[in-house]
N, C-alpha and C positions, 0 to 999 in steps of 0.2 A: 469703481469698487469703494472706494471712500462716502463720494453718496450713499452708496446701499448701508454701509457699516453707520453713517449721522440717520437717515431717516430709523434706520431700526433703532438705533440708540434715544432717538425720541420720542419712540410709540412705547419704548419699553417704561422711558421716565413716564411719560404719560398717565399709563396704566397704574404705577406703583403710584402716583400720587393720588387716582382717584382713588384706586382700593383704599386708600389711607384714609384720607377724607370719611370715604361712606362705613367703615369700619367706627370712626371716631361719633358720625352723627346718629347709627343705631344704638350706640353702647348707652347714649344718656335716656333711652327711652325703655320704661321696664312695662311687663305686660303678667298679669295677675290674675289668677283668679281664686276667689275669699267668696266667705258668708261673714253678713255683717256682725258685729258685736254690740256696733254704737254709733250713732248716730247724732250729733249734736251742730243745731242749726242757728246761724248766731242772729242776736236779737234783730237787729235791720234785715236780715234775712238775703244779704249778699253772698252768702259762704257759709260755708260746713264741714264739719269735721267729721270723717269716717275711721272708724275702726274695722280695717278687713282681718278676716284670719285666715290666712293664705293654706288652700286645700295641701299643696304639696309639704309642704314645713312645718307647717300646724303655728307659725308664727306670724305675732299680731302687727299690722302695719297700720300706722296713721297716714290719713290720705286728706287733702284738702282741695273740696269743690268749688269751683268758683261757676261754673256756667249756668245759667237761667235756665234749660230744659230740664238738669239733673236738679236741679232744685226747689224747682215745680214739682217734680214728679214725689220728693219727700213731702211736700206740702200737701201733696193728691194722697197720699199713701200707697202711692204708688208702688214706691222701695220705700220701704221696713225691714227692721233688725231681724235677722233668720235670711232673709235672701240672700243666696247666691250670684256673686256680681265681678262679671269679666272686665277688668281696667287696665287703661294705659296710662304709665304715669313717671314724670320727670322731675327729678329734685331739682330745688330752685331753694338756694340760698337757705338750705339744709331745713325743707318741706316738700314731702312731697305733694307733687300738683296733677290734676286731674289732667288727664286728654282727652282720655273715653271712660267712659262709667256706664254698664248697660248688664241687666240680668240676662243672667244665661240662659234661661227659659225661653220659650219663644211665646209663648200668650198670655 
């Protein structure tokens, strides 16, 4: 009986820690979707500053790109200011930082 009462006592610890964990690592990741405002691409052209205005809030978020496909694609004019842009993104050292950046549209 005492077995039964240790193994169940540590599937239950178990459990409550990973919930905790996986609660803790979705909370720092936010997911958005905005039409641009602004667009500014910095001069070495490693990075860029997006202004979204978030469809639900009507409020304006600064976003900061670092990866090389999304920043092609401003260079191609691909994404321009007026697009609609579904993002994932995680503050970092009170910026936030790009995960995913992709128009809602599909063509």
């Amino acid at each position: 009986m005492k077995k039964i009462v240790s193994v169940m006592a540590m599937i239950v610890l178990t459990v409550v820690c990973l919930m905790s964990l996986s609660k803790t690592a979705s909370a720092d990741e936010i997911k958005m979707v905005g039409s641009i405002t602004k667009i500014e691409v910095s001069a070495d052209k490693k990075s860029a500053t997006v202004i979204l205005k978030d469809t639900k809030t009507e409020k304006e978020v600064v976003i900061t790109i670092t990866d090389d496909l999304t920043l092609d694609k401003f260079g191609d004019k691909r994404i321009v200011e007026g697009d609609e842009i579904r993002c994932k993104f995680e503050t970092v050292d009170g910026k936030n930082v790009s995960k995913m950046f992709k128009k809602t549209a599909g063509c």
